[in-house]
C-alpha positions in Angstrom: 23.7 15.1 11.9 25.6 12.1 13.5 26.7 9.2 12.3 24.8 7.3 14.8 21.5 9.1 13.9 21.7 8.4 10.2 22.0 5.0 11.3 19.0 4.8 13.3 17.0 6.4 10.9 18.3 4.1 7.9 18.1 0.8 10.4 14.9 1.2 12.0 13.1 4.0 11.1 12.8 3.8 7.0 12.1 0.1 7.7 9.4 1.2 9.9 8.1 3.5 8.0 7.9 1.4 4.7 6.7 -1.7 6.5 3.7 0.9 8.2 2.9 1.9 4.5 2.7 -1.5 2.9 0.5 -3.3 5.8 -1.8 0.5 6.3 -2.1 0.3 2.5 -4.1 -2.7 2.1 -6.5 -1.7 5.0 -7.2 1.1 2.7 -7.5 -0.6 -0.1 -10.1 -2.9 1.5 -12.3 -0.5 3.2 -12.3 1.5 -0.1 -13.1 -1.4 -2.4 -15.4 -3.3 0.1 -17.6 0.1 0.8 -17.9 1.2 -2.6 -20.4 -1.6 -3.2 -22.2 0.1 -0.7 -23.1 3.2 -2.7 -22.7 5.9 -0.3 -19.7 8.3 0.3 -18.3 6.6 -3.4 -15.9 9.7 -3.1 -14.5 9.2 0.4 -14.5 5.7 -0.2 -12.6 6.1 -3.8 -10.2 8.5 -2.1 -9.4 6.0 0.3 -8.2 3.3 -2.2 -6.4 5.5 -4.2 -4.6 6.8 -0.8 -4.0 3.0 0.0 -2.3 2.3 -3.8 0.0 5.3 -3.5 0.8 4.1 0.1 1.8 0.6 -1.7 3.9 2.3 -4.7 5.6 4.1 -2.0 6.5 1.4 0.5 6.9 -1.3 -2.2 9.7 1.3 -3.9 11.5 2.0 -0.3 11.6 -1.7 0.2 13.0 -3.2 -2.6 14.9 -0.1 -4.0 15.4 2.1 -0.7 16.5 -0.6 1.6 17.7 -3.6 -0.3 19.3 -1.6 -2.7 18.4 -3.1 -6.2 18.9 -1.3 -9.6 16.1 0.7 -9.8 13.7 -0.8 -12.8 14.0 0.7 -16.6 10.3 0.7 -16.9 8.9 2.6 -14.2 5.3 2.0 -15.8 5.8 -1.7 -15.2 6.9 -1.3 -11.6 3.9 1.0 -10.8 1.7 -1.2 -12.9 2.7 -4.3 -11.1 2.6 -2.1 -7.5 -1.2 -1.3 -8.3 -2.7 -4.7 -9.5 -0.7 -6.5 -6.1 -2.4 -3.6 -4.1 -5.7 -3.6 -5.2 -5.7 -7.3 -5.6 -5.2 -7.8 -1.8 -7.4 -5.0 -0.7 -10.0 -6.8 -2.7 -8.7 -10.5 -1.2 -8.8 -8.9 2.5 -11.9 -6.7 2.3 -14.4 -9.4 0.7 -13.0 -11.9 3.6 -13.6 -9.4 6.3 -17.2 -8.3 5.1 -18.3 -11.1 3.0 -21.2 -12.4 5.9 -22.1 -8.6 5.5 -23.4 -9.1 1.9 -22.5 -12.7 0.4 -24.3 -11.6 -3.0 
């Protein structure tokens, strides 16, 4: 492999990529969290949300430890912790805004 190629893939295709998973994760999050309340397909819909949090961790890590290069934390539990409550918290934030005329109550 080139030179040139691991610098395309380091200057615009992990950025991509992480930037895909962070923005695709809360979509996930939302659709999960927002059709739960639904009752029906509370697997699929569970599945979905989990998929969206690991998305997050995933992102979240390439960004701030991939890309910008920081120490990686000494508590991974906190980082992961801290990765999930921001995840769900927006999923929840974006899905109640996009379907809250659907069901105010």
């Amino acid at each position: 492999m080139s030179r040139s190629e691991t610098s395309v893939r380091r200057q615009l295709l992990l950025p991509f990529f992480a930037y895909f998973l962070l923005l695709a994760s809360t979509s996930f999050i939302a659709g999960g969290i927002v059709h739960l309340g639904l009752g029906e397909n509370t697997a699929y819909y569970l599945a979905l949300a989990v998929l969206g949090v690991v998305c997050f961790t995933v992102g979240n890590y390439l960004q701030e430890f991939v890309l910008r290069k920081k120490t990686r934390p000494t508590n991974l539990g906190a980082f992961l912790l801290v990765s999930f409550v921001l995840s769900v918290g927006m999923g929840m934030m974006t899905g109640g805004v996009q379907h809250y005329l659907d069901n105010p109550a």
